[in-house]
N, CA, C and O atoms as a printed pandas DataFrame, in Angstrom:
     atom_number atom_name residue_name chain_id  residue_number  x_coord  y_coord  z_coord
0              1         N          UNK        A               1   24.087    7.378   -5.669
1              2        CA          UNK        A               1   22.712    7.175   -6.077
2              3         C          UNK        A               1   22.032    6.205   -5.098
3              4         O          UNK        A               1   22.418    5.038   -5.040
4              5         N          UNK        A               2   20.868    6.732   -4.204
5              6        CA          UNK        A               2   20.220    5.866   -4.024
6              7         C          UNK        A               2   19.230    4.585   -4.587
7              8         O          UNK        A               2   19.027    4.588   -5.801
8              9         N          UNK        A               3   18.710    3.677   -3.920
9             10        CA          UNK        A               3   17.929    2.984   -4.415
10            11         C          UNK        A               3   16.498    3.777   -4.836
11            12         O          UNK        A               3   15.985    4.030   -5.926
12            13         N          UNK        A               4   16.061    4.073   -3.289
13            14        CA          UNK        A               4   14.845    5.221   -3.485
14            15         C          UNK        A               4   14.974    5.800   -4.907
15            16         O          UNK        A               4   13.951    5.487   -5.517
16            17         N          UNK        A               5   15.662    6.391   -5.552
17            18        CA          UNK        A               5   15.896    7.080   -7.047
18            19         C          UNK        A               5   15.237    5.989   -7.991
19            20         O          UNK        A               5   14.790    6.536   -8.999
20            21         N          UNK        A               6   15.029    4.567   -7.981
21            22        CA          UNK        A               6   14.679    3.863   -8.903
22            23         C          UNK        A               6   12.884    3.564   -8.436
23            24         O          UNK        A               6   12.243    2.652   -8.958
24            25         N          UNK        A               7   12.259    4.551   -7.340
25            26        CA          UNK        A               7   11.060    4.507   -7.053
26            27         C          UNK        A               7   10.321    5.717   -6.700
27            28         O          UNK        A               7   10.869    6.690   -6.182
28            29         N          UNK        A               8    8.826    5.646   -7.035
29            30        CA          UNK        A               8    8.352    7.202   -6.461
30            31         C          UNK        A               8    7.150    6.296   -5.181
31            32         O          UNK        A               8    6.428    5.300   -5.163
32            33         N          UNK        A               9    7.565    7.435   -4.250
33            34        CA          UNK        A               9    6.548    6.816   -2.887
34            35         C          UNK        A               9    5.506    7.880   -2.994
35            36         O          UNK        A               9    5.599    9.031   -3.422
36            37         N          UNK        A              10    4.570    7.275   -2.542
37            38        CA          UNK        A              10    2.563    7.957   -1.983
38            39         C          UNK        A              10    2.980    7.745   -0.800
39            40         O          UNK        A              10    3.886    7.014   -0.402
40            41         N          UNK        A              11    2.003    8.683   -0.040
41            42        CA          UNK        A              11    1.712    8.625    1.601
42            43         C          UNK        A              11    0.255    8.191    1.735
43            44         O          UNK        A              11   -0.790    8.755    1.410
44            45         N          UNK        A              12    0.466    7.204    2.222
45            46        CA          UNK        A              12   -1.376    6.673    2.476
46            47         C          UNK        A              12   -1.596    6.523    3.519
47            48         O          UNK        A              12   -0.639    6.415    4.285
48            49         N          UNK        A              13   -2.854    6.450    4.005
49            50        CA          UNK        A              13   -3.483    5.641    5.398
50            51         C          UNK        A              13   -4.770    4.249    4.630
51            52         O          UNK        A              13   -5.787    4.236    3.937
52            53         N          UNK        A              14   -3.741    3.146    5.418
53            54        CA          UNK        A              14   -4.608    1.853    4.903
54            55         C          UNK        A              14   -4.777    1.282    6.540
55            56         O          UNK        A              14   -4.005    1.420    7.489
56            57         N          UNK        A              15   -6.122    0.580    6.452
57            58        CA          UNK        A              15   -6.612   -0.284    7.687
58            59         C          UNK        A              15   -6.640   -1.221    6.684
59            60         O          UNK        A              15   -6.951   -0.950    5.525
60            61         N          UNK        A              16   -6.200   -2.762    7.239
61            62        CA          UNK        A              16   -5.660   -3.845    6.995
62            63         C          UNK        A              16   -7.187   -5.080    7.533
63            64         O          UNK        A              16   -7.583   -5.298    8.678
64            65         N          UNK        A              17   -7.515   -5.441    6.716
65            66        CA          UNK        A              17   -9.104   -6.220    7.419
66            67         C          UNK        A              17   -8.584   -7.218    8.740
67            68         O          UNK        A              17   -7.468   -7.576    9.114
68            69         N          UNK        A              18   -9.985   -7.473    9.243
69            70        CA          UNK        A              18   -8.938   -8.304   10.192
70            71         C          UNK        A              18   -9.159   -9.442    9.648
71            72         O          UNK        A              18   -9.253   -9.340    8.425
72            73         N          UNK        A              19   -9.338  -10.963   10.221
73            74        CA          UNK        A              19   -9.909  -12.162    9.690
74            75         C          UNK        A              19  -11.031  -11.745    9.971
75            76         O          UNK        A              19  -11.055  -10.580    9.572
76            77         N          UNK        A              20  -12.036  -12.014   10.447
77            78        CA          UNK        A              20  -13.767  -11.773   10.437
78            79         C          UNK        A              20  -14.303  -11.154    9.329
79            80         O          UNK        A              20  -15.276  -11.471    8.645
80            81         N          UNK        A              21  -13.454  -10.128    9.236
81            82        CA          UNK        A              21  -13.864   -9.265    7.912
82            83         C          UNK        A              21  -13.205   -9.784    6.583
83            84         O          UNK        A              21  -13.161   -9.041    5.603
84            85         N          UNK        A              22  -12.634  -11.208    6.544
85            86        CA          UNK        A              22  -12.548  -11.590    5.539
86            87         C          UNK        A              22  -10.505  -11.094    4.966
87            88         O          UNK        A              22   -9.879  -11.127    3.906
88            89         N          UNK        A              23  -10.309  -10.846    5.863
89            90        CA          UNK        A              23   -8.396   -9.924    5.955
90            91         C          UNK        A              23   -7.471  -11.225    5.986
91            92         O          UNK        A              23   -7.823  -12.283    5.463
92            93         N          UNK        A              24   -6.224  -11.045    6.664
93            94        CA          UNK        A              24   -5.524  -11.688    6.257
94            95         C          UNK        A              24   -5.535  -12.450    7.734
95            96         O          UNK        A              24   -6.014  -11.864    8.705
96            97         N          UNK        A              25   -4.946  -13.871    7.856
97            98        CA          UNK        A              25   -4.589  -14.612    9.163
98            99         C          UNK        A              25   -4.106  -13.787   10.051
99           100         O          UNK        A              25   -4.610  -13.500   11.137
100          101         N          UNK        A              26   -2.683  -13.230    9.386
101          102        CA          UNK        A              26   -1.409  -11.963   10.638
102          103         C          UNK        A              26   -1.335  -11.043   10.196
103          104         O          UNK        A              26   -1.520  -10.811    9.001
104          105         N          UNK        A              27   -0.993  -10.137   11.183
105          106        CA          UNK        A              27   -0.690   -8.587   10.040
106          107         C          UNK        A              27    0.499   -8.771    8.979
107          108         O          UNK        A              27    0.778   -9.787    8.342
108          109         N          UNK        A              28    1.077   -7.610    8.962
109          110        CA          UNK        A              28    2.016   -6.847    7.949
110          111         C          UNK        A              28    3.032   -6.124    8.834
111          112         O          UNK        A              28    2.921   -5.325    9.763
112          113         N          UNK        A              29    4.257   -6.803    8.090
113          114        CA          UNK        A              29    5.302   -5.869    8.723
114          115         C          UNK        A              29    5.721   -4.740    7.296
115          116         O          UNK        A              29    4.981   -4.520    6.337
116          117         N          UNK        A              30    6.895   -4.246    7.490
117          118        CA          UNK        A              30    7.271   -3.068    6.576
118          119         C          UNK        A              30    7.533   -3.929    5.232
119          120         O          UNK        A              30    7.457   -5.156    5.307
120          121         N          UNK        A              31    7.791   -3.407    4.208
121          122        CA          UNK        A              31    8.084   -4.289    3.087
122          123         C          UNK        A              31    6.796   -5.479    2.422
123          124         O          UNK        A              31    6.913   -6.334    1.545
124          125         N          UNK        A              32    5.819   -5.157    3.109
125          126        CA          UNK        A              32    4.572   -6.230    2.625
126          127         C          UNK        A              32    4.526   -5.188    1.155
127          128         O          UNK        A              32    4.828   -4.053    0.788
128          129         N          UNK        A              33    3.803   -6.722    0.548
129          130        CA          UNK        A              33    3.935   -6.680   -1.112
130          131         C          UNK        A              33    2.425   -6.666   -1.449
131          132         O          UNK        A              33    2.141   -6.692   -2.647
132          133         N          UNK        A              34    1.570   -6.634   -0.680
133          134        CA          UNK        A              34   -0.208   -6.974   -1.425
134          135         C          UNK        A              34    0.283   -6.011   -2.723
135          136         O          UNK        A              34    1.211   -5.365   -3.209
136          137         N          UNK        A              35   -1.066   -6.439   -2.872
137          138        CA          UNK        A              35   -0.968   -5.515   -4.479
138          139         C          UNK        A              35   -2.287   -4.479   -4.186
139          140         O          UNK        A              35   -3.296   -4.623   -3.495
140          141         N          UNK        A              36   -1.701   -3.146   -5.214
141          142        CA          UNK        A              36   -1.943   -2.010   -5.006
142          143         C          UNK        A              36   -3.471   -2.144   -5.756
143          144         O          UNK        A              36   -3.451   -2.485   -6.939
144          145         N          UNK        A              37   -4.778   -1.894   -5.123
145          146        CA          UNK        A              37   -6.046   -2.652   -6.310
146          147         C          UNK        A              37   -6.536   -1.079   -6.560
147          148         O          UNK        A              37   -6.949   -0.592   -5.508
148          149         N          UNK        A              38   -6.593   -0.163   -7.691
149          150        CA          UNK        A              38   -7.925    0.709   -7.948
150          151         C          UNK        A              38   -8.181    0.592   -9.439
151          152         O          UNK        A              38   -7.493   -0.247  -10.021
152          153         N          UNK        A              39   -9.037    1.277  -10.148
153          154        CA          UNK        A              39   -9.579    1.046  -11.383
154          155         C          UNK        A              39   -9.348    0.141  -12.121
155          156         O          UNK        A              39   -8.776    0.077  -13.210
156          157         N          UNK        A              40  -10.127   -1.048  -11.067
157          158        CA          UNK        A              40   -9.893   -2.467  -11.722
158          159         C          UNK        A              40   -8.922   -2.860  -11.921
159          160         O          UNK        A              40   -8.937   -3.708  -12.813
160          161         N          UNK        A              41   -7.512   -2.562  -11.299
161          162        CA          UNK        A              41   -6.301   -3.498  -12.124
162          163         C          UNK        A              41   -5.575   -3.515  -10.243
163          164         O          UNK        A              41   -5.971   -2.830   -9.300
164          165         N          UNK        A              42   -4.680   -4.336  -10.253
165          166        CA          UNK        A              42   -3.884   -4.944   -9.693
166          167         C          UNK        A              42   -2.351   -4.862  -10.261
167          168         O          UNK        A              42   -1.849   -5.387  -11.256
168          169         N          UNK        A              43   -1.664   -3.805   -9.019
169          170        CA          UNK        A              43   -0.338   -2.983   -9.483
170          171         C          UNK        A              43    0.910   -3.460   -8.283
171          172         O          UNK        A              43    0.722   -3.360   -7.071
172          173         N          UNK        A              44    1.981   -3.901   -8.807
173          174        CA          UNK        A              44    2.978   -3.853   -7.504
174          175         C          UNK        A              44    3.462   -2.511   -7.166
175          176         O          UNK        A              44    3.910   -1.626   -7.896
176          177         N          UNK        A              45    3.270   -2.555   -5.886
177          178        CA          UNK        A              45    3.747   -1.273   -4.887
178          179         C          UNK        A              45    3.531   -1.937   -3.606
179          180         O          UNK        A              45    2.493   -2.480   -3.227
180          181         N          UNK        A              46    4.749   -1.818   -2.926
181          182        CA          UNK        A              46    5.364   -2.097   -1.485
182          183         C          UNK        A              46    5.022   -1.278   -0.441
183          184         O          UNK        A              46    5.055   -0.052   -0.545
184          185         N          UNK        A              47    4.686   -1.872    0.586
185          186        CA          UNK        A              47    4.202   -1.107    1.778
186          187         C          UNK        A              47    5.184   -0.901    2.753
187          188         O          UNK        A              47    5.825   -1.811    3.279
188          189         N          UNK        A              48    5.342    0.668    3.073
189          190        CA          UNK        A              48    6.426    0.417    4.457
190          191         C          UNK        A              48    5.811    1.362    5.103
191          192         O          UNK        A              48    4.941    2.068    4.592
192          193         N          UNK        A              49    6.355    1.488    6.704
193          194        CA          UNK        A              49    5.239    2.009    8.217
194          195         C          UNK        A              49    6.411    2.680    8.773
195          196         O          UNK        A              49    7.243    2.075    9.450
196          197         N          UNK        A              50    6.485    3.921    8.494
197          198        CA          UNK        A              50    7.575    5.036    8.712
198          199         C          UNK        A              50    7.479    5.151   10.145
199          200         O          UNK        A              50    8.511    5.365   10.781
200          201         N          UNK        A              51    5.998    4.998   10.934
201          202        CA          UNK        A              51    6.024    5.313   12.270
202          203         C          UNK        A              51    5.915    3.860   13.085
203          204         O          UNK        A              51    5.547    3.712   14.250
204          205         N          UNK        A              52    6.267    3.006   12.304
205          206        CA          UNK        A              52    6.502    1.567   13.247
206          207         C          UNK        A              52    8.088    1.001   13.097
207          208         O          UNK        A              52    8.830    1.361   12.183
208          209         N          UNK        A              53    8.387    0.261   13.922
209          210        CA          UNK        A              53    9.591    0.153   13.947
210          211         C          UNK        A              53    9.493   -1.124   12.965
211          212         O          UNK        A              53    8.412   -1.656   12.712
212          213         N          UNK        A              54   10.921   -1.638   12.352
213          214        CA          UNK        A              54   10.912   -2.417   10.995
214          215         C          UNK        A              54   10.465   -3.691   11.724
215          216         O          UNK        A              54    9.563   -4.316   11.166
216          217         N          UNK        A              55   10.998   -4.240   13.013
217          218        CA          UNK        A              55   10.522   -5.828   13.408
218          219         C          UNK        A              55    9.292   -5.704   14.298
219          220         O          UNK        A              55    9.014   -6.620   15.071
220          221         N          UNK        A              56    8.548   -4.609   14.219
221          222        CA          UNK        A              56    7.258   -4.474   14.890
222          223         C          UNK        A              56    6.104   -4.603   13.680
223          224         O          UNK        A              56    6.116   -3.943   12.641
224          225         N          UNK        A              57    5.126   -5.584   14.048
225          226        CA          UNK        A              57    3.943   -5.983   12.806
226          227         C          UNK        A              57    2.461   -5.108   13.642
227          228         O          UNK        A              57    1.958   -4.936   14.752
228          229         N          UNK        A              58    2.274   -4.771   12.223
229          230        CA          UNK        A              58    1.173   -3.621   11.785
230          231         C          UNK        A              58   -0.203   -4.651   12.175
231          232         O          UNK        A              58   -0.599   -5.469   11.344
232          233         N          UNK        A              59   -0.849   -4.509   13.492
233          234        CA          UNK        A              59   -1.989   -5.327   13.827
234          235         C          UNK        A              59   -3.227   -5.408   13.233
235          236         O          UNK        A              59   -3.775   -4.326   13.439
236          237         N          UNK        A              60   -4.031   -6.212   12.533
237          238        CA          UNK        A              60   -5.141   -5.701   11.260
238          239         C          UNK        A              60   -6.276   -5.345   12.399
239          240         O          UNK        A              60   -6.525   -5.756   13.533
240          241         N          UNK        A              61   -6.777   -4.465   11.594
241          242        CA          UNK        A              61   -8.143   -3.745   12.290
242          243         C          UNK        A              61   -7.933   -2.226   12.658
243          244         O          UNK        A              61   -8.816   -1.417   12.945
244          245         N          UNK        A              62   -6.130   -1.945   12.563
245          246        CA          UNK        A              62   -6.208   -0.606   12.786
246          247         C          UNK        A              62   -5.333   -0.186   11.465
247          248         O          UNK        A              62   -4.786   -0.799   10.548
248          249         N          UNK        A              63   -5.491    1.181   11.851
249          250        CA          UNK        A              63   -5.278    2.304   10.072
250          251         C          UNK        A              63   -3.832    2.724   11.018
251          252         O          UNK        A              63   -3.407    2.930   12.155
252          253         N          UNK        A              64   -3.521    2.673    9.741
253          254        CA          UNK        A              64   -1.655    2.737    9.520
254          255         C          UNK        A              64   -1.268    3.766    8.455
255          256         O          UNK        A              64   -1.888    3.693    7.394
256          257         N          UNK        A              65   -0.101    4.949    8.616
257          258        CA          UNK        A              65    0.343    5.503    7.644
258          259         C          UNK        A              65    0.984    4.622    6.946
259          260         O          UNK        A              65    1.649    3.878    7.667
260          261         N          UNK        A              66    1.109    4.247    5.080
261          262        CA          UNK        A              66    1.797    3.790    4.693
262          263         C          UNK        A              66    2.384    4.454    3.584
263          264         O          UNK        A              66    1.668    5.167    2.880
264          265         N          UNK        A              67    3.607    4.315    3.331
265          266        CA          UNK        A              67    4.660    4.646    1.644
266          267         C          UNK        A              67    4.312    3.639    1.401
267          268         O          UNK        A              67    4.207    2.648    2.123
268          269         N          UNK        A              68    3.944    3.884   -0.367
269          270        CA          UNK        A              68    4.038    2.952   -1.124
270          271         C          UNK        A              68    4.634    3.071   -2.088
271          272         O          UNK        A              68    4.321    3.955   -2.885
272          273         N          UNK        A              69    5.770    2.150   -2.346
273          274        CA          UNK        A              69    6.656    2.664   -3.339
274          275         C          UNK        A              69    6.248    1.869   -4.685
275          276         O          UNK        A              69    5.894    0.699   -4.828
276          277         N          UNK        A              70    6.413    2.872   -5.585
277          278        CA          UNK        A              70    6.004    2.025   -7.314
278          279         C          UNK        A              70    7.459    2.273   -7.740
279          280         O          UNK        A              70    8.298    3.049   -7.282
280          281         N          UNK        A              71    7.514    1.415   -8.722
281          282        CA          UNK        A              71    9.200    1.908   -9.551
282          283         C          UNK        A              71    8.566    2.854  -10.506
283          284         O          UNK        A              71    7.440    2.818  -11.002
284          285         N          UNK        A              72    9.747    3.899  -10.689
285          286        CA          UNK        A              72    9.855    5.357  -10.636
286          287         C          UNK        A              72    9.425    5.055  -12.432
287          288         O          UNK        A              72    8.811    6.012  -12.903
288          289         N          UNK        A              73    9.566    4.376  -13.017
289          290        CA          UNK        A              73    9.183    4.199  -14.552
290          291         C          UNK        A              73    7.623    3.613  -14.483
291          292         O          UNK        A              73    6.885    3.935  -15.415
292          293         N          UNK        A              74    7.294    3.097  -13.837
293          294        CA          UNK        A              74    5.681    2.176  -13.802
294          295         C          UNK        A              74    5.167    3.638  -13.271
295          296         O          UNK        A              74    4.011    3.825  -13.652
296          297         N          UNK        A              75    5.580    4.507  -12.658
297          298        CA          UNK        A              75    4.736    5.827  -11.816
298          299         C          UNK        A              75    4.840    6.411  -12.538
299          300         O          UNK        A              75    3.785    7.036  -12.647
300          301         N          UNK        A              76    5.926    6.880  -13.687
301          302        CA          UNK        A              76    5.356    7.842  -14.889
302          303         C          UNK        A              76    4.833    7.470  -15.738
303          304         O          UNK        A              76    4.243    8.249  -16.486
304          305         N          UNK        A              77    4.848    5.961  -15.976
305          306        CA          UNK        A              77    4.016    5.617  -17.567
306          307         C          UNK        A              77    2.645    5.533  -17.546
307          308         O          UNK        A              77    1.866    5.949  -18.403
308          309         N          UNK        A              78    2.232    4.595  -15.826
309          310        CA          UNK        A              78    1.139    4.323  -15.412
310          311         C          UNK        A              78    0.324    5.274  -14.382
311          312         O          UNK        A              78   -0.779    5.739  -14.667
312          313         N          UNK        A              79    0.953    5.498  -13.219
313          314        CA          UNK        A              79    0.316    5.885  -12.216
314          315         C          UNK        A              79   -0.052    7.647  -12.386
315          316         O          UNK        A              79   -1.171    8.104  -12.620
316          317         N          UNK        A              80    1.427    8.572  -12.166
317          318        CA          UNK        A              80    1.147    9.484  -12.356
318          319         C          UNK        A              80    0.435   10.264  -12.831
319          320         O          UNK        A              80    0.400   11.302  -12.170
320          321         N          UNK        A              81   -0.386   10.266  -13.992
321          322        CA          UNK        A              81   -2.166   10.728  -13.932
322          323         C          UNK        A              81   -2.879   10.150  -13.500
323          324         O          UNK        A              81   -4.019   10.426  -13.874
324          325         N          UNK        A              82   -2.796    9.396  -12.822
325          326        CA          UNK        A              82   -3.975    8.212  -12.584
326          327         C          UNK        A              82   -4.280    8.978  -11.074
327          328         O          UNK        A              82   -5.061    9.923  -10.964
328          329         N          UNK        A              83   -3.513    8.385   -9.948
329          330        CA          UNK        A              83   -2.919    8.528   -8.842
330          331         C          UNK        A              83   -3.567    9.986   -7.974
331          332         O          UNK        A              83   -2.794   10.876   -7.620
332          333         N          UNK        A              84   -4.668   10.043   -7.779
333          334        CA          UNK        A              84   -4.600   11.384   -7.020
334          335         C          UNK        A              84   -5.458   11.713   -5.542
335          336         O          UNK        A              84   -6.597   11.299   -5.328
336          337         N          UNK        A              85   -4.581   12.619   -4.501
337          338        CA          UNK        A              85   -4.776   12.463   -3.461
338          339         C          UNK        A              85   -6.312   12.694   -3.085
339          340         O          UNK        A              85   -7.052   13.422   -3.746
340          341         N          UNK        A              86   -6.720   11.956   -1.894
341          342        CA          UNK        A              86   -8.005   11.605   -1.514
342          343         C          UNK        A              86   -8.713   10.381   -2.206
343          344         O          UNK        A              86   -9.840   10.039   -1.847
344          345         N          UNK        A              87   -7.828    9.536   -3.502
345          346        CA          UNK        A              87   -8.799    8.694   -4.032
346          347         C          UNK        A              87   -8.257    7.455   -2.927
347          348         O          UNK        A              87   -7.329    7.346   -2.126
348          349         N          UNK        A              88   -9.331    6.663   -3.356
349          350        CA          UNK        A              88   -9.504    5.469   -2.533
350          351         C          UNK        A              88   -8.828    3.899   -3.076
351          352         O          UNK        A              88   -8.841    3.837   -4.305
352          353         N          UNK        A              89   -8.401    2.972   -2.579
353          354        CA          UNK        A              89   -7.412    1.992   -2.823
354          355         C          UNK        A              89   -8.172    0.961   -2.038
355          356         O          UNK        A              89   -8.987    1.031   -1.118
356          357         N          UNK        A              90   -7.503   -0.239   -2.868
357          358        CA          UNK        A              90   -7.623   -1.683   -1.749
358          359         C          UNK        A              90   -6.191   -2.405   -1.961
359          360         O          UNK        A              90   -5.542   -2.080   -2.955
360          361         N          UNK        A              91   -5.797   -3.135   -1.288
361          362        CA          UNK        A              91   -4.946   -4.058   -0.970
362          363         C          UNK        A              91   -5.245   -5.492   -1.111
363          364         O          UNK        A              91   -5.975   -6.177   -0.394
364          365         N          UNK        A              92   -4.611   -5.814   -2.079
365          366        CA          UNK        A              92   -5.402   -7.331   -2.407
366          367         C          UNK        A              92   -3.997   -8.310   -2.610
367          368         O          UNK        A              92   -2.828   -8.112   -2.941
368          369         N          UNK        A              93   -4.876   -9.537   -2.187
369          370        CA          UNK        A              93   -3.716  -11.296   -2.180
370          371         C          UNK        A              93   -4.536  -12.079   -2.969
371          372         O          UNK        A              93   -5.299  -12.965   -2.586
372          373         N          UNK        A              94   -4.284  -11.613   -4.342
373          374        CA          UNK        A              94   -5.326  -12.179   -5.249
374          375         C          UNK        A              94   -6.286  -11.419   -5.919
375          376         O          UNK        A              94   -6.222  -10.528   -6.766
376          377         N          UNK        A              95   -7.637  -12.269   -5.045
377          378        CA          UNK        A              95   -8.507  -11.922   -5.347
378          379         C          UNK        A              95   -9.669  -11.326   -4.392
379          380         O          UNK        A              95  -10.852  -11.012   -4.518
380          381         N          UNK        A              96   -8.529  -11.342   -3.197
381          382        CA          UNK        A              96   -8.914  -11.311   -2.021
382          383         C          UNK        A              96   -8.783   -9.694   -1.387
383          384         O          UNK        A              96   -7.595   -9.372   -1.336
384          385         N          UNK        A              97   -9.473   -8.886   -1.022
385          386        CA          UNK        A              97   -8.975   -7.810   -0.793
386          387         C          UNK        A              97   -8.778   -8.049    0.832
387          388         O          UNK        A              97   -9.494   -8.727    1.568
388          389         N          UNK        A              98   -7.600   -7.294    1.172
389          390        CA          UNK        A              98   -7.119   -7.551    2.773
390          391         C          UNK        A              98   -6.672   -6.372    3.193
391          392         O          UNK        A              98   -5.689   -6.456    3.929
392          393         N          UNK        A              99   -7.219   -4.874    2.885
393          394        CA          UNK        A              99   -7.007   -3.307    3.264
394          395         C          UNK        A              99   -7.700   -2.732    2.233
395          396         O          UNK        A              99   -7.969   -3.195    1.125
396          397         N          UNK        A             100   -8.038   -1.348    2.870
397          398        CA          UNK        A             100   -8.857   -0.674    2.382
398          399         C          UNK        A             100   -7.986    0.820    2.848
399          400         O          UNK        A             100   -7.584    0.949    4.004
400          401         N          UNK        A             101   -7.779    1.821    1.870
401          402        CA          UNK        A             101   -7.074    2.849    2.197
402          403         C          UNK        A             101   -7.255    4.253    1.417
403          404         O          UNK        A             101   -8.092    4.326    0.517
404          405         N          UNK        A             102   -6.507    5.306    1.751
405          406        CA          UNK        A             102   -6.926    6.595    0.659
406          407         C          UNK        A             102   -5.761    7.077    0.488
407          408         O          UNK        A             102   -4.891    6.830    1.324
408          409         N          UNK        A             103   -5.492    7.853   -0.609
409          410        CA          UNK        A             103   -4.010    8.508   -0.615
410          411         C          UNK        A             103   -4.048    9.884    0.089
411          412         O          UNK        A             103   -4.989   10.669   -0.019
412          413         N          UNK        A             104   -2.819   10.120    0.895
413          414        CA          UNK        A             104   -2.723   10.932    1.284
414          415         C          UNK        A             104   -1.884   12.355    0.738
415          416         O          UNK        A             104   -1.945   13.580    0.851
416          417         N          UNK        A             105   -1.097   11.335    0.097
417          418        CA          UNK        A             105    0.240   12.699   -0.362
418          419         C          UNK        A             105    0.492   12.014   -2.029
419          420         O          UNK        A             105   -0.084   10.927   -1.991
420          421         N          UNK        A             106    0.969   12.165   -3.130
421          422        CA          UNK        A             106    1.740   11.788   -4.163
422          423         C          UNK        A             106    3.095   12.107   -4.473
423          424         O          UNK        A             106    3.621   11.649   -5.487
């Protein structure tokens, strides 16, 4: 049994703000934790960059494919009707939003 088995991943494209635009100080490497922001609530789901290498950081200002993994019980109770491709997302540290993104795949 994998781990993956205890999560369901989305395929997204998120651009990451930079500072000027109010984003974060540094980018994001794989495994960043912002929180997942749409219809008003604030959800954990993990970010990882299938086409970057794991010790290479995701530079803010440019759009990045990302998985986002939810645990596989929070995605059927919560997400799974919710969740659908083309809707739109933010990435938030707080209260702070620091990406802006759309789903690509479920």
């Amino acid at each position: 049994m994998s781990i993956l088995d205890d999560y369901h991943e989305i395929e997204t494209e998120i651009r990451y703000l930079t500072t000027a635009e109010g984003g974060r100080s540094k980018g994001v490497w794989s495994g960043y934790r912002g929180q997942f922001y749409y219809e008003d609530e604030d959800f954990d789901g993990s970010q990882f960059f299938p086409d970057i290498a794991d010790d290479e950081m995701v530079e803010l200002g440019t759009s990045v494919r990302a998985l986002v993994r939810f645990l596989r019980e929070r995605w059927e109770d919560v997400h799974a009707a919710r969740i659908t491709i083309g809707m739109p997302f933010e990435i938030r540290e707080g209260a702070r939003t620091v990406g802006r993104g759309v789903v690509v795949n479920v």
